[in-house]
C-alpha positions as CSV (number, residue, x, y, z in Angstrom):
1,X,-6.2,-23.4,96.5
2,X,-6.2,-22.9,100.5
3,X,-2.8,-23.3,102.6
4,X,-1.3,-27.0,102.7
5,X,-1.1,-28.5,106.0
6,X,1.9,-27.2,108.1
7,X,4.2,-30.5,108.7
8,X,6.4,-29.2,112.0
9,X,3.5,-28.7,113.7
10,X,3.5,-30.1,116.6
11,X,0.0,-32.6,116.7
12,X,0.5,-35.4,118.8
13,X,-1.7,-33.6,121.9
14,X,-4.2,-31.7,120.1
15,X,-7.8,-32.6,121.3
16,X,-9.1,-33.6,118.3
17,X,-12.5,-35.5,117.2
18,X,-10.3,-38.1,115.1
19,X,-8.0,-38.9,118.3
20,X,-11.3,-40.1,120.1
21,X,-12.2,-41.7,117.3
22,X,-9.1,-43.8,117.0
23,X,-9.1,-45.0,120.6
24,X,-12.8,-46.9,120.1
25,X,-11.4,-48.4,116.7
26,X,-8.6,-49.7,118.7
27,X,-10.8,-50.7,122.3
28,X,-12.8,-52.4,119.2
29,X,-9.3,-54.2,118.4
30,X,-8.3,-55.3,121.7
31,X,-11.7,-56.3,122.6
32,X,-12.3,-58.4,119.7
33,X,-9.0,-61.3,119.8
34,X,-9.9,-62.7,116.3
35,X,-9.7,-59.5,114.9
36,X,-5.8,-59.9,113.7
37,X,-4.2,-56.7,112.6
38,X,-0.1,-56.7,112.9
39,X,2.3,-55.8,110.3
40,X,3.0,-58.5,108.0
41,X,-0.9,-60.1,108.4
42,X,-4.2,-58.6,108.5
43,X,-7.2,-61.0,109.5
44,X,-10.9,-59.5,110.0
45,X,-13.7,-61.9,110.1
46,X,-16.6,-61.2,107.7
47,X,-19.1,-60.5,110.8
48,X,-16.9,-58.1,112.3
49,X,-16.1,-55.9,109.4
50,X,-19.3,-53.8,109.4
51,X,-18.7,-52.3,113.0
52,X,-14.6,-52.4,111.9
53,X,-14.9,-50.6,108.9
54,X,-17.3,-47.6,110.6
55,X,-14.9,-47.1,112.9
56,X,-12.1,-47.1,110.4
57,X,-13.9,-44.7,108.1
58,X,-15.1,-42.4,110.4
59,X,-11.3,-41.8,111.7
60,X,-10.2,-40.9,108.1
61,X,-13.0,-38.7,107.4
62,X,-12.5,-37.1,110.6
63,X,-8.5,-36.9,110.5
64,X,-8.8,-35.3,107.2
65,X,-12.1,-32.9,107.8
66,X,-10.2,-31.4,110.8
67,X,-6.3,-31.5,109.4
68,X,-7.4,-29.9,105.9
69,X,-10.6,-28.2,106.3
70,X,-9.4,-25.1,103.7
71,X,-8.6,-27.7,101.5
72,X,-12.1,-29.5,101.5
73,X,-14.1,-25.6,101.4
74,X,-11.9,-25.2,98.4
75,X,-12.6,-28.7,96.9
76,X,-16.7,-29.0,97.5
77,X,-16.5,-25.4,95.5
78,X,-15.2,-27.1,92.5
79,X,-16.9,-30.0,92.9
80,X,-20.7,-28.5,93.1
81,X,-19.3,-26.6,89.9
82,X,-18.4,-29.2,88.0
83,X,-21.2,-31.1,88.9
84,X,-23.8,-28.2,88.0
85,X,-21.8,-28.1,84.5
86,X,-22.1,-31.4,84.0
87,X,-25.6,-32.2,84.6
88,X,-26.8,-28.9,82.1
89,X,-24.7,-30.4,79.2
90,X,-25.4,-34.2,80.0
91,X,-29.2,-33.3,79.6
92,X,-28.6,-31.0,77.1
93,X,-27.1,-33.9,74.9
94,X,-28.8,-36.5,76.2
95,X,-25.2,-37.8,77.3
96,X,-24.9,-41.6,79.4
97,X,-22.0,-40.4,81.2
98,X,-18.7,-38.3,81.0
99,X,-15.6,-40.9,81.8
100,X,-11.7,-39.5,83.4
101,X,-9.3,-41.3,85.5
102,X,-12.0,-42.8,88.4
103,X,-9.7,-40.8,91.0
104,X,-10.0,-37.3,89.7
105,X,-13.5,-38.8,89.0
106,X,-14.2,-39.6,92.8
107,X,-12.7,-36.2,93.9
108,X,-15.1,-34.1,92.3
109,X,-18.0,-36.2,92.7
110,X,-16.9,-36.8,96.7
111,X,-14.1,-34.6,97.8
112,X,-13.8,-36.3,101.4
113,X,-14.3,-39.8,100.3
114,X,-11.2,-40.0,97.9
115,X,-8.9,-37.5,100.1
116,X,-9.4,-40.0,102.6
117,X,-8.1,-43.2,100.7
118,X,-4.7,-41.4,101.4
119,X,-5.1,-42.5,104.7
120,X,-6.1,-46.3,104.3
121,X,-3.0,-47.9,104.8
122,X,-1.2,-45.5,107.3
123,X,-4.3,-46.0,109.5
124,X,-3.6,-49.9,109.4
125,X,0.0,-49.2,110.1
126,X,-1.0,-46.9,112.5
127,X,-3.1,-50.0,114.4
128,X,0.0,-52.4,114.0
129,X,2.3,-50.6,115.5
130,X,4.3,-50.4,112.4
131,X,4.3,-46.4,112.6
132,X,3.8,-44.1,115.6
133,X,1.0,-41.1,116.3
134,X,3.6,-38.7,114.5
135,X,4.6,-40.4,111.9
136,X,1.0,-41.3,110.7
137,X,0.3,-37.4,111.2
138,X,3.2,-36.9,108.9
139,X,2.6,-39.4,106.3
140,X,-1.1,-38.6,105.4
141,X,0.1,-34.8,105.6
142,X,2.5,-35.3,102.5
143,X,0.0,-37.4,100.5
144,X,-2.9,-35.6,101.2
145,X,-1.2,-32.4,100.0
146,X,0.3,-34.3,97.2
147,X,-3.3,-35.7,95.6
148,X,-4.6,-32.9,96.1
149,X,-2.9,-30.6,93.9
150,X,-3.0,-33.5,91.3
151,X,-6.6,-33.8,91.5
152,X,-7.7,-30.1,91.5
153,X,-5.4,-28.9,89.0
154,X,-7.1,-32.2,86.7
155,X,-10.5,-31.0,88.0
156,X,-10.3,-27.8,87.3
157,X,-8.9,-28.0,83.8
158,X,-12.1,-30.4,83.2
159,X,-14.4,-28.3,84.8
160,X,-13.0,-25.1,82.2
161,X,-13.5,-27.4,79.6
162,X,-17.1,-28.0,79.7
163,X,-17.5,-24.7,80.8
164,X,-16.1,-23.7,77.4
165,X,-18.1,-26.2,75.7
166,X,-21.5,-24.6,76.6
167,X,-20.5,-21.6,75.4
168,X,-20.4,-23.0,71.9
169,X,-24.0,-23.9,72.4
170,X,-23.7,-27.7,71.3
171,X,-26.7,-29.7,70.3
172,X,-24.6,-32.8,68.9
173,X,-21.7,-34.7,70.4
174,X,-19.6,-37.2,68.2
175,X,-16.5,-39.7,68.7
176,X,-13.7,-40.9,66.5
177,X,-14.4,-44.7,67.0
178,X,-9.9,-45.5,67.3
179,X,-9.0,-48.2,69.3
180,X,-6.8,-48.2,72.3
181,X,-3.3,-50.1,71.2
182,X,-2.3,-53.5,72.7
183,X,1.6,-55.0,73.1
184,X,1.2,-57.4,70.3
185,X,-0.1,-54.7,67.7
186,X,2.4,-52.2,68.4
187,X,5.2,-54.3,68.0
188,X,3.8,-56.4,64.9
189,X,3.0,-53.5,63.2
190,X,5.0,-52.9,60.0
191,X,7.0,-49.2,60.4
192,X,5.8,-47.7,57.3
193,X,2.3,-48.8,57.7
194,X,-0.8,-46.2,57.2
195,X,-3.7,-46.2,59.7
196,X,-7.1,-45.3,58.3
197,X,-8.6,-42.8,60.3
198,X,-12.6,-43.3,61.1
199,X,-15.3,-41.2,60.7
200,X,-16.5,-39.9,64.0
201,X,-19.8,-40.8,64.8
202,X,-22.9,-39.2,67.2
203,X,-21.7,-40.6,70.6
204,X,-24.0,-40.5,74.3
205,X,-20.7,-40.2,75.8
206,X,-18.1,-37.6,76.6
207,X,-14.6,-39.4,77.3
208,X,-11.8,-37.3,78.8
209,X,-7.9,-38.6,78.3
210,X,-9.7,-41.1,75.0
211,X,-6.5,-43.6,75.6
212,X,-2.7,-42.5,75.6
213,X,-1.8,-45.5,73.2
214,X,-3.6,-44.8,70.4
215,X,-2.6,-45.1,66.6
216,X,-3.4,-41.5,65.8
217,X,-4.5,-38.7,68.3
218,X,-8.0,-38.0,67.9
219,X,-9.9,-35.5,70.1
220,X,-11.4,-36.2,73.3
221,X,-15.0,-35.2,71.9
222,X,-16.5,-32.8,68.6
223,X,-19.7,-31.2,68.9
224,X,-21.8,-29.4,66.4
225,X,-22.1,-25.7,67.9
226,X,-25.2,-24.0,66.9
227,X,-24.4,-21.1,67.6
228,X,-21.3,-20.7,65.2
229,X,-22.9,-23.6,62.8
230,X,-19.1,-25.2,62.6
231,X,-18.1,-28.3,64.4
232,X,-15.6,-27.7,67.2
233,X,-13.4,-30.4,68.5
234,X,-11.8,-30.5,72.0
235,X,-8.4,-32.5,72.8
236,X,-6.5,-32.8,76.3
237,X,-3.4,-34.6,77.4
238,X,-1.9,-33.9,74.1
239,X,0.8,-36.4,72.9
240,X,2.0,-37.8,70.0
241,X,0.2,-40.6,67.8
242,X,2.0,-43.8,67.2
243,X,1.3,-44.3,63.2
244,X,0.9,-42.7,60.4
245,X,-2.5,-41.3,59.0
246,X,-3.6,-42.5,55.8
247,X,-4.7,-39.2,54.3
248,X,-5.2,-35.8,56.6
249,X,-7.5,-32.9,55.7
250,X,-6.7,-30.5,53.0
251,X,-8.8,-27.6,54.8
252,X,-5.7,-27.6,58.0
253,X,-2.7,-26.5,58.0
254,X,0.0,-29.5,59.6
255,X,3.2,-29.3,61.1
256,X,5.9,-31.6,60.5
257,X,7.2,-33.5,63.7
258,X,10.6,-33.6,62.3
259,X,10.7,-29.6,60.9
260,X,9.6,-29.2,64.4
261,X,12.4,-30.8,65.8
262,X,14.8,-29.3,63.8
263,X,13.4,-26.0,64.4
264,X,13.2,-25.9,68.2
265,X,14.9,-29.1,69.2
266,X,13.5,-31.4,71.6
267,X,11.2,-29.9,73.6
268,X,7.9,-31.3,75.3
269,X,4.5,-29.9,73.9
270,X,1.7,-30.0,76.5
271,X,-1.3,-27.8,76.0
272,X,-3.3,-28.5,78.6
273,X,-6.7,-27.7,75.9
274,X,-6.4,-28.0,71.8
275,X,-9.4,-27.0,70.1
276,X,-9.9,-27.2,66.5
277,X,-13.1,-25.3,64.4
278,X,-14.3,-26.4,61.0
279,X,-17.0,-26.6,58.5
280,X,-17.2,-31.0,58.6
281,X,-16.2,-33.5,60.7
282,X,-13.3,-34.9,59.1
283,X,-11.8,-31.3,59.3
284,X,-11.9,-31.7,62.8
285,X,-10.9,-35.1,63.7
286,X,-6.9,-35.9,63.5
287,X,-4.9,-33.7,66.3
288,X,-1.7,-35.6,65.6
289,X,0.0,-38.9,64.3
290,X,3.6,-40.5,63.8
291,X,4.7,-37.4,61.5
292,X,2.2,-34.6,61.8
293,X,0.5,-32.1,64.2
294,X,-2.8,-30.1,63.2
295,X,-2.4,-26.4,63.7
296,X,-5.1,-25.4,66.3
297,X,-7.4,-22.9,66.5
298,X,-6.9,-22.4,70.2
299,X,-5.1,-23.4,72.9
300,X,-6.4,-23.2,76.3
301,X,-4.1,-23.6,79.3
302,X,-5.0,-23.6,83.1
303,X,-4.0,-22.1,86.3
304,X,-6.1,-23.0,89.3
305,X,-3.4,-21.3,91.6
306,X,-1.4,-18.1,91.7
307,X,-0.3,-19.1,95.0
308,X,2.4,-21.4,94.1
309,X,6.3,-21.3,94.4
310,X,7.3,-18.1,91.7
311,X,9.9,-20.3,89.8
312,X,7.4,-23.2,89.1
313,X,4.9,-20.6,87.9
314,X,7.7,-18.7,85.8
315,X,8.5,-22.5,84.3
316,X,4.6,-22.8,83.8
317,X,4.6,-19.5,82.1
318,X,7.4,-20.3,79.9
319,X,5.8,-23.6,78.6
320,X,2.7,-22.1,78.2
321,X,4.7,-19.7,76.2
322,X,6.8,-22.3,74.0
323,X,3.6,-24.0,73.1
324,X,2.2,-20.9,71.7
325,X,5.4,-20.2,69.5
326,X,5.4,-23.6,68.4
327,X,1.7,-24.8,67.6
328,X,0.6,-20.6,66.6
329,X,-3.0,-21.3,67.1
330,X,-4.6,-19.5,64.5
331,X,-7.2,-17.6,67.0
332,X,-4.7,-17.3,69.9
333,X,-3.5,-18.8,73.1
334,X,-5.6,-18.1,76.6
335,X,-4.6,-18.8,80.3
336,X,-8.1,-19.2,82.2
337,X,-7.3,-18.8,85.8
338,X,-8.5,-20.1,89.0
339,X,-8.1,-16.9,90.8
340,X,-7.0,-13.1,90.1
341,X,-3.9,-12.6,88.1
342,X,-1.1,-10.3,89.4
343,X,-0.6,-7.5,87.1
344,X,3.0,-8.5,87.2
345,X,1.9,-11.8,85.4
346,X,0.5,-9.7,82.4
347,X,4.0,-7.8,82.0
348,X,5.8,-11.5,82.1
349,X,2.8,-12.8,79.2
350,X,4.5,-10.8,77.4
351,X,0.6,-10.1,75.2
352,X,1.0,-13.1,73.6
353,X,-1.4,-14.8,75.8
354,X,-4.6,-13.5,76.3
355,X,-5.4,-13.6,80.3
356,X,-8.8,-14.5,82.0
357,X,-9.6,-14.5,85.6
358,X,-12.2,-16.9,85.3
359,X,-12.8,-18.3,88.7
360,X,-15.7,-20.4,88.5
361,X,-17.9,-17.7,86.2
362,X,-18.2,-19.7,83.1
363,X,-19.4,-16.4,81.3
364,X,-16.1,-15.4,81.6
365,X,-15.1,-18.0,78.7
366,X,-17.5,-16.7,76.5
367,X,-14.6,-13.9,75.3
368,X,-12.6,-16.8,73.5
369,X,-15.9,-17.6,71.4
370,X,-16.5,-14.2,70.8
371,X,-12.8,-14.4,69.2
372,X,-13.6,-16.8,66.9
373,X,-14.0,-15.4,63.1
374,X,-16.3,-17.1,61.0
């Protein structure tokens, strides 16, 4: 990812395309009396709001095209790669859409347009005199930077993830049909209660993050690949299920939460990619419940960026590391990465991971297929 916006630097008299900008959106202010913008009340009549919000929108696309422009190169990159990778697998399963969070959504669809919703409310501030020239600056600095690491590192990890899914050669795409958990049913629910897993079914939709208050952790998608003739599910934002499964697959090997615990103690699993490979669907289709975790094939983790602080990528490294000894994917662990890996970083892997500079050559991935044996 490109440098983050330096916050001591002095702005308030650089020449800049947004500063003239802001002057006509507030000449348009002062001109215009019944246009009512102060801090505690906001008032914009309906037939003014077309010219207003123009104006508006053009400042905040300007502020943040000039302030970050390393950031946007770096972001329209990902986003015309995810956006080529999804359009090859939504044709080639005939998929209605592929549904995430609707901001890490908007960021690699439009880059620009959901930066700049970090500057919505600090530009009406800004007009209301509630903050000054500086301190607007400031503001949109730290959440720009802030949303943007969020959204790449989600982007990224989706983008690898298709990516990897191609290279499986799918030509079906099923669901576990598990509803999403409200109040009432989780505290009504008996304790000792089973939960029935469904069968998946074939789906015409891809779902990312399937619903973090769920009964039982089902994957975020299975396809059939035809080019191993197994089914392969996918999971992300691991976590643990709620219930208890009825009955769990004799084909997997499962890990008790509680031998876990007593084992390591309590420590936070977060892989950021499970996958699982079997011979039928149902071998395929529990990740986790109240009690038990599936041993996965792979794991998959992420780095978009080698460029950030040495002790957070040392504590990055190390959970990557824990969630290897813990889960023992049966295939291995891999770190894909965003950019090229230090050879120093190999040493500290210690060769339990296996390391690929992927960048955005999704014929990189193909190695962790090749690993699989049949």
């Amino acid at each position: 990812m490109g440098r983050y916006v330096n916050f001591a630097e002095d702005t308030t008299h650089r020449q800049a395309k947004w500063t003239g900008l802001y002057e006509k959106l507030k000449s348009f202010v002062a001109k215009n009396p019944d246009v009512d913008i102060q801090a505690d009340v906001i008032n914009i009549p309906k037939s003014k709001q077309p010219i207003f919000y123009d104006l508006f929108d053009r400042v905040r696309d300007a502020f943040v095209t000039e302030e970050f422009p390393a950031l946007l190169k770096e972001a329209n990159l990902l986003s015309m790669a995810y956006l080529t990778i999804e359009q090859e697998l939504m044709q080639l399963l005939a998929l209605k859409d592929i549904l995430m969070p609707n901001d890490v959504k908007r960021f690699l669809y439009d880059p620009l347009k959901q930066l700049r919703r970090e500057a919505f409310d600090p530009l009406f501030d800004l007009l209301s005199g509630k903050i000054e020239l500086q301190g607007f600056i400031s503001e949109i600095s730290v959440n720009v930077n802030a949303s943007y690491k969020q959204l790449y590192t989600e982007g990224y990890e989706k983008w690898i993830l298709l990516s990897l899914m191609k290279q499986f050669e799918p030509d079906k795409i099923y669901h576990v049909p598990i509803n999403e958990l409200g109040s009432k049913e989780v505290i009504k629910r008996p304790v000792l209660a089973k939960e029935t897993l469904p069968a998946p079914v074939e789906s015409d939709y891809f779902c990312f993050e399937v619903g973090r208050r769920q009964s039982l952790l089902v994957p975020d998608a299975i396809i059939h690949s035809s080019r191993l003739n197994k089914y392969v599910s996918f999971r992300t934002e691991f976590c643990r299920g709620m219930w208890i499964a009825n009955s769990y697959s004799a084909k997997r090997e499962w890990y008790s939460v509680e031998a876990l615990i007593g084992k390591y103690g309590f420590v936070t699993i977060r892989p950021d990619i499970l996958i699982y490979i079997g011979d039928e669907l149902e071998d395929v289709s529990l990740v986790a419940d109240g009690e038990k975790i599936c041993r996965p094939d792979i794991i998959v983790e992420c780095i978009e960026n080698m460029d950030v602080d040495r002790c957070l990528f040392r504590e990055k490294l190390q959970d990557i590391s824990s969630n290897y000894t813990i889960l023992n994917p049966i295939t291995g662990s891999y770190l894909a990465s965003g950019q090229r890996i230090p050879q120093d970083v190999y040493a500290e892997s210690e060769g339990k991971i296996n390391l690929i500079e992927v960048g955005f050559e999704e014929s990189k991935l193909r190695s962790i297929v090749n690993a699989i044996k049949i």
